[in-house]
Wavefront OBJ file of the C-alpha trace (Angstrom):
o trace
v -5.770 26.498 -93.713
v -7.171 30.099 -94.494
v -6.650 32.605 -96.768
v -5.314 36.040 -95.944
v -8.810 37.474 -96.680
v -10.330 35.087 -93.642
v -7.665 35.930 -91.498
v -7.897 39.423 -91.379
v -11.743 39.107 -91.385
v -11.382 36.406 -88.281
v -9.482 39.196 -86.326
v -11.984 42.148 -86.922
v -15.154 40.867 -86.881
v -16.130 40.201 -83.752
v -16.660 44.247 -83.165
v -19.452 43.367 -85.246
v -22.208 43.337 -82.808
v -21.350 46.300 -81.836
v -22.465 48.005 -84.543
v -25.961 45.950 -85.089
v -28.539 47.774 -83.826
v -30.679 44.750 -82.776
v -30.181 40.873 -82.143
v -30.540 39.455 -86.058
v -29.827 35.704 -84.593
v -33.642 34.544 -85.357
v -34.012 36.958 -88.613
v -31.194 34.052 -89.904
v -33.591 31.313 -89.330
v -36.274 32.914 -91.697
v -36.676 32.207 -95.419
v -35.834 34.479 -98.276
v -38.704 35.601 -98.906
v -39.667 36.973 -95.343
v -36.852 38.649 -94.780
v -37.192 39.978 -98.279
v -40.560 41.481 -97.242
v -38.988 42.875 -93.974
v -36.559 44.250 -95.626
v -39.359 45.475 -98.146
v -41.017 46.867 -94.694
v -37.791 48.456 -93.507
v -38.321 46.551 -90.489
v -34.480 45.442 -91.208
v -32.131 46.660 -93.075
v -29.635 44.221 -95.431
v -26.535 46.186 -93.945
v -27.351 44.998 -90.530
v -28.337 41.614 -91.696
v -24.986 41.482 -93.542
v -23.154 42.241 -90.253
v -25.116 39.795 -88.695
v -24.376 36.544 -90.935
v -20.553 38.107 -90.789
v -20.488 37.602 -87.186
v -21.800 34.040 -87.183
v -19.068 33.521 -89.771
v -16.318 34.726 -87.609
v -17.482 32.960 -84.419
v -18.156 29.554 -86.408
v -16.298 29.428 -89.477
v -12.696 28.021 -87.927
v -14.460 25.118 -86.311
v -16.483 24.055 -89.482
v -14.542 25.581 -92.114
v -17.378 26.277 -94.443
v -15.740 29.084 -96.231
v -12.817 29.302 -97.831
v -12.430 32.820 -98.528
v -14.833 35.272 -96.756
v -15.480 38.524 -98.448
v -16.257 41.208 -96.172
v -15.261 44.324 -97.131
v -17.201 44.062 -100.555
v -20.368 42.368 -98.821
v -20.619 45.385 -96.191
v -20.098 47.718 -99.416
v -22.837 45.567 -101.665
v -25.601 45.984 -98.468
v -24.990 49.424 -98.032
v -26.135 49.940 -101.524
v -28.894 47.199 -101.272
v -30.407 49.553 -98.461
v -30.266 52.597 -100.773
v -31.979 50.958 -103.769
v -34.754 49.815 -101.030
v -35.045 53.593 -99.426
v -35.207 54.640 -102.713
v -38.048 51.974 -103.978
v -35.566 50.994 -106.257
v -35.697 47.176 -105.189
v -34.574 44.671 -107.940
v -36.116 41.241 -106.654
v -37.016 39.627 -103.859
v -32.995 38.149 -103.682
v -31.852 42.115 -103.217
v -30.200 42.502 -100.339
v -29.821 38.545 -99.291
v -26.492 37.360 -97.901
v -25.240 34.220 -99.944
v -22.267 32.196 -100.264
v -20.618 30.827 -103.322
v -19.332 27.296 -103.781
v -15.553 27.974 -104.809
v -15.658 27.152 -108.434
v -17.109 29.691 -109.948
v -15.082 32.346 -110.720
v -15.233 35.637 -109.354
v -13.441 38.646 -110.142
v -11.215 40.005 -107.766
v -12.279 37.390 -105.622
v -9.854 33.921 -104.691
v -11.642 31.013 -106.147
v -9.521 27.955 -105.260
v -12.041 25.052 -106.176
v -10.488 23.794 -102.990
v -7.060 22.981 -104.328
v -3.830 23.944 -103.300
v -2.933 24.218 -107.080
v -5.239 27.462 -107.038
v -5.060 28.966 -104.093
v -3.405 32.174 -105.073
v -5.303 32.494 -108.624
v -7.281 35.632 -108.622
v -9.628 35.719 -111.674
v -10.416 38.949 -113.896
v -13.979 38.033 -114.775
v -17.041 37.008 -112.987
v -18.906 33.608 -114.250
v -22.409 34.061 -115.601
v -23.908 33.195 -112.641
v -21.922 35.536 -110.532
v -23.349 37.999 -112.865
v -26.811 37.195 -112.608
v -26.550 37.509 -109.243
v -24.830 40.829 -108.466
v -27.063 41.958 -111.094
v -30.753 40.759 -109.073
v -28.378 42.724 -105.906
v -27.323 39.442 -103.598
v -24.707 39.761 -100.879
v -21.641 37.496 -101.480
v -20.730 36.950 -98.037
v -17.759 34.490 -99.402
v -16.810 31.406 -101.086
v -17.312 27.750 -99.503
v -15.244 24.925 -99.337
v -15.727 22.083 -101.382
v -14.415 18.829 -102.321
v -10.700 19.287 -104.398
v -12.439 20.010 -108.249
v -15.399 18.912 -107.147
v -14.121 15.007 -106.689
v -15.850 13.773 -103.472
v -19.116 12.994 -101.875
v -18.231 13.793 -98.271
v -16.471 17.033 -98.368
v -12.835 15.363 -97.179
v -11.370 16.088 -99.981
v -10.254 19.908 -100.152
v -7.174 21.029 -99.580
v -8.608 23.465 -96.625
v -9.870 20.831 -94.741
v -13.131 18.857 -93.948
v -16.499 20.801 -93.798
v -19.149 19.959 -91.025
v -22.603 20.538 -90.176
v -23.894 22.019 -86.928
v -25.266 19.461 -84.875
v -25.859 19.188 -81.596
v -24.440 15.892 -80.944
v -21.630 14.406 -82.792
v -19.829 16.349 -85.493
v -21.101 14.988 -89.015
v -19.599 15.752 -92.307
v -22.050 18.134 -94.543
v -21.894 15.863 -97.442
v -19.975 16.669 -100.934
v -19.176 18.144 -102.793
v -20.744 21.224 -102.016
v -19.611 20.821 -98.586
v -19.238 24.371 -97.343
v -22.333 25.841 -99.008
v -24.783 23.146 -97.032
v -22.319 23.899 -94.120
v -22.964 27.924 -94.451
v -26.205 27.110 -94.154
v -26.720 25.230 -91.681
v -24.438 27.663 -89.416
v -26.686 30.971 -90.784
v -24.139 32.228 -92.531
v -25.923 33.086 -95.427
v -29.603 32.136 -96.610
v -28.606 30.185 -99.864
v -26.049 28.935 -101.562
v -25.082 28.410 -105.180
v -23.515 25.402 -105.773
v -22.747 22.811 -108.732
v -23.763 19.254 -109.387
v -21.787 16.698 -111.692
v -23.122 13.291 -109.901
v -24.798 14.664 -106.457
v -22.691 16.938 -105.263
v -25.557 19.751 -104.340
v -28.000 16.979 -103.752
v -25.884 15.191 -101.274
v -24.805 17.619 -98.613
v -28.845 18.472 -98.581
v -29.778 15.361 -97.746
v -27.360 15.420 -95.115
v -27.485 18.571 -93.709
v -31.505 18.621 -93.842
v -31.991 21.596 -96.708
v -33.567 21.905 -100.233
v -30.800 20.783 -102.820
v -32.229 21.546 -106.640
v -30.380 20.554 -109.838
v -31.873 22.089 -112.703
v -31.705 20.303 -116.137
v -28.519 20.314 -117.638
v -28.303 23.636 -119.546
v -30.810 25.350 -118.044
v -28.423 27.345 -116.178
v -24.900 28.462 -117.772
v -22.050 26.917 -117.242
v -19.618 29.586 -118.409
v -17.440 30.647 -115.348
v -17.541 27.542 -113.798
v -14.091 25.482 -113.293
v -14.465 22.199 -115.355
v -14.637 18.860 -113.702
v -16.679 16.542 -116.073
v -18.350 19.371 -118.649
v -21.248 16.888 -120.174
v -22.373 16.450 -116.473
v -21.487 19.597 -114.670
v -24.520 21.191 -113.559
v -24.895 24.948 -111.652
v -26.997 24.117 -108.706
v -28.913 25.868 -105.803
v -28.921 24.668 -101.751
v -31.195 26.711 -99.658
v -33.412 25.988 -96.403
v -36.930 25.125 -98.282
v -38.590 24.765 -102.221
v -39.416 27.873 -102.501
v -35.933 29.320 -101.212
v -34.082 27.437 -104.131
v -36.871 28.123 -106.887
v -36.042 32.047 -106.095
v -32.039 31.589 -106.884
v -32.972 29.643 -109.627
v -35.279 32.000 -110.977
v -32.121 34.829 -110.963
v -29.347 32.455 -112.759
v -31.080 30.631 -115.206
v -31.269 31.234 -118.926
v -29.643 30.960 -121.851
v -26.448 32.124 -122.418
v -24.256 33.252 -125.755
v -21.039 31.793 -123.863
v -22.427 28.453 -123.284
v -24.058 26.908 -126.133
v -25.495 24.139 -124.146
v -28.100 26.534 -122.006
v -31.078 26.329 -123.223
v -32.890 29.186 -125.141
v -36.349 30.604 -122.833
v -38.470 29.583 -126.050
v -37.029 26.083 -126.195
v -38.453 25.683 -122.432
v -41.487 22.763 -122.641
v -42.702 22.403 -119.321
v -45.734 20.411 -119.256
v -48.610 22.165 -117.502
v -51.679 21.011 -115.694
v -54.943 22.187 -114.900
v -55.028 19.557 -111.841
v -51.461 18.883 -109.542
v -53.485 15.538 -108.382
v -53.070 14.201 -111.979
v -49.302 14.113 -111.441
v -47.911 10.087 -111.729
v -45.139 9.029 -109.583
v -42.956 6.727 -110.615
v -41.180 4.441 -107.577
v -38.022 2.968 -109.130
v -37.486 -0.065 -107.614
v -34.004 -0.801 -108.435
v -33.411 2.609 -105.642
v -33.883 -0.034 -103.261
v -30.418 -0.916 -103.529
v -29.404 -3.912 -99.974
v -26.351 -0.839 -98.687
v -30.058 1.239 -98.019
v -30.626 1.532 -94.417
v -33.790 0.443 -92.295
v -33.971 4.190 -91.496
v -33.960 5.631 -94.826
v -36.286 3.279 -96.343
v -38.935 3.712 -93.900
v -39.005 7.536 -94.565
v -39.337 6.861 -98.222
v -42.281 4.091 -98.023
v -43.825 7.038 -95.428
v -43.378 9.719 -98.056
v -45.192 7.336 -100.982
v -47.883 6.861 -98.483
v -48.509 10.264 -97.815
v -48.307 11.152 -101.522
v -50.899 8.293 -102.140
v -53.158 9.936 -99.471
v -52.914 13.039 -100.931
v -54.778 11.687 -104.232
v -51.742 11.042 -106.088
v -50.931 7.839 -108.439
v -47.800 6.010 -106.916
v -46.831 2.981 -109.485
v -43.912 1.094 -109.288
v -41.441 1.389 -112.393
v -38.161 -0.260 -113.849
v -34.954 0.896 -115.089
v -33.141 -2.144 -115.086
v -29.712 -0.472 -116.778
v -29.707 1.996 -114.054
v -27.103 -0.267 -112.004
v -24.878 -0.236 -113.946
v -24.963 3.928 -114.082
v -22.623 4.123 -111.119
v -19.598 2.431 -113.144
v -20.856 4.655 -116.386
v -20.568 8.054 -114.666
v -16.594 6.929 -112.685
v -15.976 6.493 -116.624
v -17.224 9.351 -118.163
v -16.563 12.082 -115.044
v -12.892 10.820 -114.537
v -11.969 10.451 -118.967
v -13.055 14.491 -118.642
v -11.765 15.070 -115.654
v -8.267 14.151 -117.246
v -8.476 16.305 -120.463
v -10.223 19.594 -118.341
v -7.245 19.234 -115.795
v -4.469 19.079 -118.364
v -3.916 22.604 -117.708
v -3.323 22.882 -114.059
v 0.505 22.302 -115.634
v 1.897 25.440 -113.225
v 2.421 27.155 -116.904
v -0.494 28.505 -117.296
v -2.412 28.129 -113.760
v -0.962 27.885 -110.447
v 2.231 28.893 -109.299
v 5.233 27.003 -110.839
v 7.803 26.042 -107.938
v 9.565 23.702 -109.799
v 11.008 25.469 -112.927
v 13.300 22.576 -114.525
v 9.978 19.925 -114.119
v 7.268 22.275 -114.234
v 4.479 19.528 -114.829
v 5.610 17.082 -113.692
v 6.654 18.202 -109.621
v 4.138 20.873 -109.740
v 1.350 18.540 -110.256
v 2.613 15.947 -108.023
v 2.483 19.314 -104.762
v -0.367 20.963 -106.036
v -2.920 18.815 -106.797
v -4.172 16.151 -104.117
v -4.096 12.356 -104.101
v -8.056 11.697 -105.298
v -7.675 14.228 -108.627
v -4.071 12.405 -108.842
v -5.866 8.935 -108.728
v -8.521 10.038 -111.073
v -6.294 11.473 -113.751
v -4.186 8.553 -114.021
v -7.740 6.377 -114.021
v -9.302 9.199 -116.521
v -6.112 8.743 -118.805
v -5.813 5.147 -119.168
v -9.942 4.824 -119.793
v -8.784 6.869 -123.035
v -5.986 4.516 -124.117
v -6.106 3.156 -127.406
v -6.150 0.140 -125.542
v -8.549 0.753 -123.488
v -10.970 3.216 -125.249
v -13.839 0.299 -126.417
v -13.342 -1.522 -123.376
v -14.257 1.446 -121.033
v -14.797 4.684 -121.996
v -16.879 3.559 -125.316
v -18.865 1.094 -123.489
v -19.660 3.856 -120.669
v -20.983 6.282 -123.724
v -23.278 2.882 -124.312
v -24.526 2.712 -121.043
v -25.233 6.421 -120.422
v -27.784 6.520 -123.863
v -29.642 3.400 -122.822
v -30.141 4.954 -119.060
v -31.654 7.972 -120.979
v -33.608 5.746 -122.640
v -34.931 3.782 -119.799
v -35.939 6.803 -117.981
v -37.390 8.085 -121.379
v -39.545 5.175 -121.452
v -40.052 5.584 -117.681
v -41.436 9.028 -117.962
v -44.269 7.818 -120.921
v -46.129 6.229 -117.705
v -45.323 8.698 -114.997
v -44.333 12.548 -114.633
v -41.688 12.069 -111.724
v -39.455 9.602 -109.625
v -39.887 9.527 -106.532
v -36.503 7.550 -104.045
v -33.840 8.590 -101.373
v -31.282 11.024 -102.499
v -28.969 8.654 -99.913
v -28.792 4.949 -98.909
v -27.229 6.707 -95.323
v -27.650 9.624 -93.329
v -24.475 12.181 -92.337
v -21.196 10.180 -91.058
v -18.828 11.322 -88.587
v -15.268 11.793 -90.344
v -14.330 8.623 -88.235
v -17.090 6.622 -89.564
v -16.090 7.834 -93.340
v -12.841 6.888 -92.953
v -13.273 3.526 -91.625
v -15.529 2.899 -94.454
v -13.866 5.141 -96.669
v -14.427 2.707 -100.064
v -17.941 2.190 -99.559
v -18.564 6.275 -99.131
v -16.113 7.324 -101.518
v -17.225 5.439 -104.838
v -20.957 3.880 -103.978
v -22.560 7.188 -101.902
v -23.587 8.749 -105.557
v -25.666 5.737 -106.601
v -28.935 6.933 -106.284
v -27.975 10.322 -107.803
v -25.878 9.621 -110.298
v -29.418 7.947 -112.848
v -30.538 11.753 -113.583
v -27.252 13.522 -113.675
v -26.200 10.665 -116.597
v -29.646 12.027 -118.475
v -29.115 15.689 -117.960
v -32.287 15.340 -116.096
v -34.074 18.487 -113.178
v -33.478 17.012 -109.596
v -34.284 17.978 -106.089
v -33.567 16.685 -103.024
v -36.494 17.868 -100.208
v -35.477 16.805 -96.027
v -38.350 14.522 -95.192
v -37.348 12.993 -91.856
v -34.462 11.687 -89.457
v -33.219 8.537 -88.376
v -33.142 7.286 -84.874
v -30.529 9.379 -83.977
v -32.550 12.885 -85.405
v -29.895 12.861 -88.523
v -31.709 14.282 -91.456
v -33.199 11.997 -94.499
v -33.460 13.589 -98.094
v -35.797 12.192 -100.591
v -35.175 13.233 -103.850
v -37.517 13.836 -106.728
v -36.101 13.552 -110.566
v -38.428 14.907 -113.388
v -38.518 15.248 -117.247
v -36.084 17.090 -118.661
v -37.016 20.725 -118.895
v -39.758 20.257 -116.710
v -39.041 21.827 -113.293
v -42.478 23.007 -112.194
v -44.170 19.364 -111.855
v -40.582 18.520 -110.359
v -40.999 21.248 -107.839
v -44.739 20.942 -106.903
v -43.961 16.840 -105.395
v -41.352 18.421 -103.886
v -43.481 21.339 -102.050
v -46.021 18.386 -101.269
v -42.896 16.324 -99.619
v -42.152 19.551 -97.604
v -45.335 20.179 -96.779
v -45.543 16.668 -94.792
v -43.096 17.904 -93.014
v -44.161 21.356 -91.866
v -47.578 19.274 -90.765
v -45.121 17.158 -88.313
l 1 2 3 4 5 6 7 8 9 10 11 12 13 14 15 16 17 18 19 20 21 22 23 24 25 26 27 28 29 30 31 32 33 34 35 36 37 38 39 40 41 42 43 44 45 46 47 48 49 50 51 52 53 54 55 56 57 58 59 60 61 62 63 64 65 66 67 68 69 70 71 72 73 74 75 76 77 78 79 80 81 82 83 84 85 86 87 88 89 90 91 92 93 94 95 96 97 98 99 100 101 102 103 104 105 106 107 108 109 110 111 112 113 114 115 116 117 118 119 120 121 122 123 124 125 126 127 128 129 130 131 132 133 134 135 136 137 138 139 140 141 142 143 144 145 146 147 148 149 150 151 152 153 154 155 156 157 158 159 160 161 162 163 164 165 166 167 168 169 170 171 172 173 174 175 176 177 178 179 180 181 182 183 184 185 186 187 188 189 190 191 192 193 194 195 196 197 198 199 200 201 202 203 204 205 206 207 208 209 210 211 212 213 214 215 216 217 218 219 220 221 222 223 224 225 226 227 228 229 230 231 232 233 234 235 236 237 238 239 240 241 242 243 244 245 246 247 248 249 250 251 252 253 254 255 256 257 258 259 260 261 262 263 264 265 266 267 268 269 270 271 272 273 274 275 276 277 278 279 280 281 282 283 284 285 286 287 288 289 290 291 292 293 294 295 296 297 298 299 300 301 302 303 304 305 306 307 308 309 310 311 312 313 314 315 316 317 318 319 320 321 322 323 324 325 326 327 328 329 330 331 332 333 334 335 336 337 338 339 340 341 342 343 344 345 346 347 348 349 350 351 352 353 354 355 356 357 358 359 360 361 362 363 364 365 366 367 368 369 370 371 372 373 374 375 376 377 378 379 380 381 382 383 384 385 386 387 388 389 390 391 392 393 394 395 396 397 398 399 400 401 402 403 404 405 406 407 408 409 410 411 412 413 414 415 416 417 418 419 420 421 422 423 424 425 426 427 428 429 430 431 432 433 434 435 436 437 438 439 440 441 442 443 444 445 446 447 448 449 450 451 452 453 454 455 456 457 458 459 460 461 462 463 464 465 466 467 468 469 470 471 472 473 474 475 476 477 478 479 480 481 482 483 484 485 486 487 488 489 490 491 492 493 494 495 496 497 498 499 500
């Protein structure tokens, strides 16, 4: 199910290529930064490039239903004033004039944003998010607004009211991964070069791994949160998906920063990154409670492969323990679904959504607007907080979080990064989720789930397939406010890669 926007944009965009003056197909393979410098070199112009990743959206987008609302008109109007700046040498940053989708929480003005529930899908907000801002500001294309998991609840990307997102393969047709579903699914069809996306307990890191892209969670606060429809707000984390390191370090680079409408970004001059004269004295950490027995043969063999090459590229691999971090998967269902409770009190149809049901308002309009997994989750949410029920679970989750933090506190006086698999699987086919629907639903966030609980910088770099050529992420965590030794393992992982 589409919105009007999509419609209308399905039926008149196929006179696209008509109007591009050369085939852009292999231009959509390239990273932002070279076609930032052919753009630079006019040998392109954004307003063809635009029309270009519109087309690929039009052909592709009812099969894999990446995006939920596609935004045409302004992205054709937004390029056409990307190529003046550039004429005029008037370019903002390398991001000016670079189509890129939006995951569908963050609000934009004027613009649908559904956070892929029915319960939203007519609310139109009057005010962009920060990070919106940021990025119309540094002149990015929105080419539209991707599909995600119903609030953000899912791991898979089955979850949204508009449907299941999928990857492009070439074989079977595998789920991207949630809940950023539709932004690693953009990708992945070249309908856009990036995506901005959020994380609460994977959900950018995820899809990457499964879709074979670059999925980087900063450190909680680094990057505001004002804008951004609430699902758990301690965890909640604005994210980036792109197609390599350097890709997502340039998006990050635009919407980070403190922020006087989110009190928990943190200030520029608060930033304590620690610096090195030598990347080779970097320590890696190996947790060895990531190897979990649900890992597969597949993805355990392309993270012993990655440690090896690390090791024979000078670096110190040592084997460390967080022994609480087990029991983080239980902590986060706590913490995420107790918030997710109180944040989605006010989808009521009184002050959001439209309110069929005037004699029961909350009641009936709940029950047909929201969908069965935030349903479950508020009624698990709500009785975690029960006076009854507060020490036994939600009190005892608060425990478990601080002494997690503390492991990997303790963790991080011997080494500067972790280095494990952002999955214990690769991608499964919607039939292979579904038969195994309790194992994916509630246990596919394990491994991710350790640095969200700690606020701690993330990123999950493709660094292999399985037997069947289905991608493997490997994701490292770092130090909290300390994304550059974060993203130089992670350019080293990639690296081993591009060598293949």
């Amino acid at each position: 199910m589409l919105n009007q926007q999509t419609y209308i944009h399905r039926k008149c965009s196929k006179y696209f290529s008509f109007f591009i003056k050369k085939d852009l197909s292999n231009y959509q393979k390239l990273s932002i930064s070279e076609v930032s410098d052919k753009l630079y070199r006019k040998e392109v112009n954004s307003l063809d490039l635009t029309k270009s990743c519109l087309r690929s959206i039009a052909l592709f987008n009812q099969r894999c239903k990446a995006l939920i609302t596609v935004t045409t008109k302004l992205a054709l109007k937004q390029a056409a004033e990307s190529d003046d700046r550039i004429f005029q040498g008037k370019r903002r940053c390398t991001l000016d004039g670079i189509p890129i989708v939006i995951k569908d929480n963050f609000i934009t003005k004027g613009i649908p944003t559904t956070a892929g529930s029915k319960f939203l899908q007519d609310f139109v907000p009057p005010y962009h998010s920060t990070v919106v801002k940021k990025l119309l500001q540094a002149g990015a294309i929105i080419v539209g607004k991707a599909n995600m998991d119903e609030f953000g609840m899912g791991s898979g990307g089955v979850n949204s009211y508009y449907g299941p997102s999928f990857q492009r393969s070439q074989n079977e047709k595998l789920l991207a991964g949630g809940s950023s579903s539709g932004c690693a699914s953009a990708i992945t069809h070249g309908f856009c070069f990036a995506a901005v996306a959020s994380d609460t307990g994977g959900s950018a890191r995820l899809p990457a791994s499964y879709c074979g892209l670059v999925g980087f969670k900063p450190s909680y606060g680094r990057v505001s949160r004002y804008g951004l429809v609430a699902y758990c707000s301690s965890l909640d984390c604005p994210s980036v998906i792109a197609k390599s390191v350097a890709d997502a370090v340039c998006v990050y680079e635009v919407i980070r920063g403190s922020d006087v409408e989110d009190y928990s970004t943190l200030a520029i001059s608060e930033e304590h990154s620690n610096r090195r004269n030598a990347s080779r004295d970097i320590k890696i950490g190996i947790p060895k409670e990531f190897r979990i027995s649900e890992l597969s043969k597949d993805v355990l063999a392309c993270w012993q492969s990655v440690v090896r090459y690390l090791q024979d590229k000078g670096f110190t691999c040592k084997v460390v323990s967080i022994p609480t971090i087990k029991y983080s998967l239980a902590a986060y269902y706590v913490l995420a679904l107790t918030e997710a409770s109180s944040n989605l009190a006010r989808y009521s149809g009184i002050q959001y959504g439209c309110c069929s049901h005037q004699q029961y308002p909350y009641h009936k309009t709940r029950h047909e607007g929201l969908g069965s997994v935030p349903r479950q989750r508020i009624l698990a949410g709500t009785f975690c907080l029960l006076r009854e029920t507060y020490q036994s679970y939600y009190f005892k989750a608060r425990q478990i979080q601080q002494v997690v933090r503390n492991e990997l506190n303790a963790a991080f006086q011997e080494v500067d990064v972790l280095v494990g698999p952002t999955a214990f699987s690769t991608a499964p086919t919607l039939e292979e989720w579904r038969s195994s629907e309790s194992v994916y639903s509630f246990c596919n966030d394990v491994l991710t789930v350790p640095a969200s609980l700690a606020g701690l910088p993330c990123i999950s770099v493709p660094a292999g397939t399985d037997d069947k050529r289905k991608p493997i992420g490997i994701q490292v965590i770092g130090k909290k406010g300390d994304e550059e030794t974060l993203v130089e393992i992670a350019r080293q992982i990639e690296e081993s890669q591009n060598k293949e």
